[in-house]
C-alpha positions as CSV (number, residue, x, y, z in Angstrom):
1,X,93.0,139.0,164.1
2,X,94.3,136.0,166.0
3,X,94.2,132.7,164.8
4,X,91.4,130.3,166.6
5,X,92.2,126.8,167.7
6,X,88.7,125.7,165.8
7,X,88.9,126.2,162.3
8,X,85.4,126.1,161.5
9,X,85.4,129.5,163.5
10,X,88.3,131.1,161.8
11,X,87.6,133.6,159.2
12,X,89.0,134.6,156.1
13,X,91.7,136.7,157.0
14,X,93.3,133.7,160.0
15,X,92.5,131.0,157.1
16,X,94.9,133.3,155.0
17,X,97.6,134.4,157.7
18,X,97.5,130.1,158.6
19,X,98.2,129.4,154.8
20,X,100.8,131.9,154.5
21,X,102.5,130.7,158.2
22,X,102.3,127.6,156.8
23,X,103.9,128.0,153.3
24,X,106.8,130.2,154.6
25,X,107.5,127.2,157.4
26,X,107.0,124.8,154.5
27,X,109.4,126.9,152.2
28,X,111.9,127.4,155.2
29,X,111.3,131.0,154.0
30,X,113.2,132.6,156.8
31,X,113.4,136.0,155.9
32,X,110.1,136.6,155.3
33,X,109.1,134.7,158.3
34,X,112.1,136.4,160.2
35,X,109.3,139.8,159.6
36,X,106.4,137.7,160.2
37,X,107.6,137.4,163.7
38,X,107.5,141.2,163.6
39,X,104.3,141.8,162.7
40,X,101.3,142.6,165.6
41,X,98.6,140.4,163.7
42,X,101.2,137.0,163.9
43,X,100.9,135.0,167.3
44,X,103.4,132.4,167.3
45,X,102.4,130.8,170.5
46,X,98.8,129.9,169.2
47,X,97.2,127.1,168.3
48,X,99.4,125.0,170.9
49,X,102.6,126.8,169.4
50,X,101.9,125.0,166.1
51,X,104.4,126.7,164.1
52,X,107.5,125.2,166.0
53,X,105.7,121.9,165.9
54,X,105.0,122.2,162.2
55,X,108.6,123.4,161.2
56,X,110.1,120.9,163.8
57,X,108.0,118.5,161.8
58,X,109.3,119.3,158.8
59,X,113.1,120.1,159.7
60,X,112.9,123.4,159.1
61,X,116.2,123.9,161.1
62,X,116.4,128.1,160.5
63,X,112.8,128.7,160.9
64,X,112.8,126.5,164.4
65,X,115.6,128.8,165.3
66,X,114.0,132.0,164.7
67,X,110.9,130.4,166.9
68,X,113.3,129.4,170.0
69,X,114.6,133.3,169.9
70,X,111.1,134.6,170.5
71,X,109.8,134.6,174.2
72,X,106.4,133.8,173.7
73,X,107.5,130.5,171.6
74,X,107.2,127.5,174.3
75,X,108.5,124.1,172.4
76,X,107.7,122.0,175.6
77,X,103.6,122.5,174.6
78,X,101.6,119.4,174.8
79,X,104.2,117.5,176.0
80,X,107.2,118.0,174.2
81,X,105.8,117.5,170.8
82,X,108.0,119.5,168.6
83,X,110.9,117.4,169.5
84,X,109.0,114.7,169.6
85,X,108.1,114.9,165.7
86,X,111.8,116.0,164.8
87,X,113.0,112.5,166.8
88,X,110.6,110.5,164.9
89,X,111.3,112.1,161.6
90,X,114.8,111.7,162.6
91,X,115.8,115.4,162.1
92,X,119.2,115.5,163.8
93,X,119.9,119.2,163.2
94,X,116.1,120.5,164.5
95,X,116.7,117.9,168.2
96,X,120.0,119.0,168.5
97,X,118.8,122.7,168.4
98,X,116.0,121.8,170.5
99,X,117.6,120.2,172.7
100,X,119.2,123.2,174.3
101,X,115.9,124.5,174.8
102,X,115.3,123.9,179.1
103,X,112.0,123.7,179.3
104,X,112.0,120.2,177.7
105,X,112.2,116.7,179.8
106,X,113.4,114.4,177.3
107,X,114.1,111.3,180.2
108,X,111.0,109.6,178.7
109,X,111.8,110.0,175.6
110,X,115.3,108.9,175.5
111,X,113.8,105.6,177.1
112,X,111.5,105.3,174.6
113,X,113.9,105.4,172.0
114,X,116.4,103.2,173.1
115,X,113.1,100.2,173.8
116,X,112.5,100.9,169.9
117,X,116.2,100.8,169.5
118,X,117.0,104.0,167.8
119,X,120.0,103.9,169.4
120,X,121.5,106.5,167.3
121,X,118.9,109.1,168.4
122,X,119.5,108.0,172.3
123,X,122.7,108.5,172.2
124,X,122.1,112.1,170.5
125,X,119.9,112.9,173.5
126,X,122.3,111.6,176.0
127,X,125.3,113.9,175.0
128,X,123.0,116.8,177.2
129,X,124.1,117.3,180.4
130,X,120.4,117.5,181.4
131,X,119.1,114.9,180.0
132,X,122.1,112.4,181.7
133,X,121.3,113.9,185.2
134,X,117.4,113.4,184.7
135,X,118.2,109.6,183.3
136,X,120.0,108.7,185.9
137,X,117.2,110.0,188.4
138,X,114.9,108.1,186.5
139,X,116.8,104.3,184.8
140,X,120.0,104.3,186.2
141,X,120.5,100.8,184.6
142,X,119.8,102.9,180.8
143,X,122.2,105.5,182.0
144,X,124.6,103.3,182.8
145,X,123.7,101.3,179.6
146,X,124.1,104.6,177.2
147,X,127.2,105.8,179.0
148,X,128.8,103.0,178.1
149,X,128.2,103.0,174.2
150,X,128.9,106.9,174.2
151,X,132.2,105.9,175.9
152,X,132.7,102.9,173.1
153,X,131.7,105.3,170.3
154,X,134.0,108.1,171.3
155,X,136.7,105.3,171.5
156,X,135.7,104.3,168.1
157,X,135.6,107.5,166.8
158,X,139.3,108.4,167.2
């Protein structure tokens, strides 16, 4: 049985197999989840891909993992809102790993951040290769902007 995106139409057995998802993410129960990824009745791409949303969420670094090594795992869903949770919930470790994940456009977002001025995060974003050639497609004044403290910061950091 596959979970259903309405919950008032799941039954018993997807309420269960969403509780127990949930409590492994919520755990960061890897190894069990590790063979939940195994089993035929698991989906991890339903539901919008909520499991790597809900463990990005969370920073549930080894759990986000395990999702980003299995192919039908997509964390660029609804745009980009795994790594849109782990920014604002400032989980480091989770946006670094997802990061490296392609499928993501993270120009926006590193904009966004650095109007709020979670500068911190910016910069984070900015050390990808990517995401610099997308930012200076779209702000080159930002890019020019962030290079600049990245450059003062790994001054600083010597």
């Amino acid at each position: 049985t596959k979970m259903i995106k309405n919950v008032h139409q799941m039954s018993i057995v997807d309420i269960d197999l969403f509780n127990v998802i949930n409590e492994l993410i919520e755990n960061n129960n890897s190894e069990e989840f590790k063979n939940l990824l195994k089993h035929p009745i698991y989906t991890p791409n339903e539901n919008k891909n909520w499991s790597i949303r809900y463990a990005a969420t969370l920073n549930k670094y080894e759990i986000v993992k395990l999702l980003l090594n299995d192919s039908r795992v997509n964390p660029s869903v609804d745009q980009d809102i795994a790594i849109i949770k782990a920014i604002q919930n400032n989980n480091i470790e989770t946006v670094k790993l997802l990061i490296k994940y392609k499928k993501i456009d993270l120009s926006s977002h590193i904009i966004h951040l650095f109007n709020q001025n979670n500068i911190e995060m910016a910069l984070l974003l900015f050390v990808d290769m990517k995401i610099k050639k997308d930012l200076k497609k779209h702000d080159i004044n930002l890019f020019n902007k962030l290079n600049k403290l990245d450059i003062k910061n790994e001054v600083l950091s010597f």
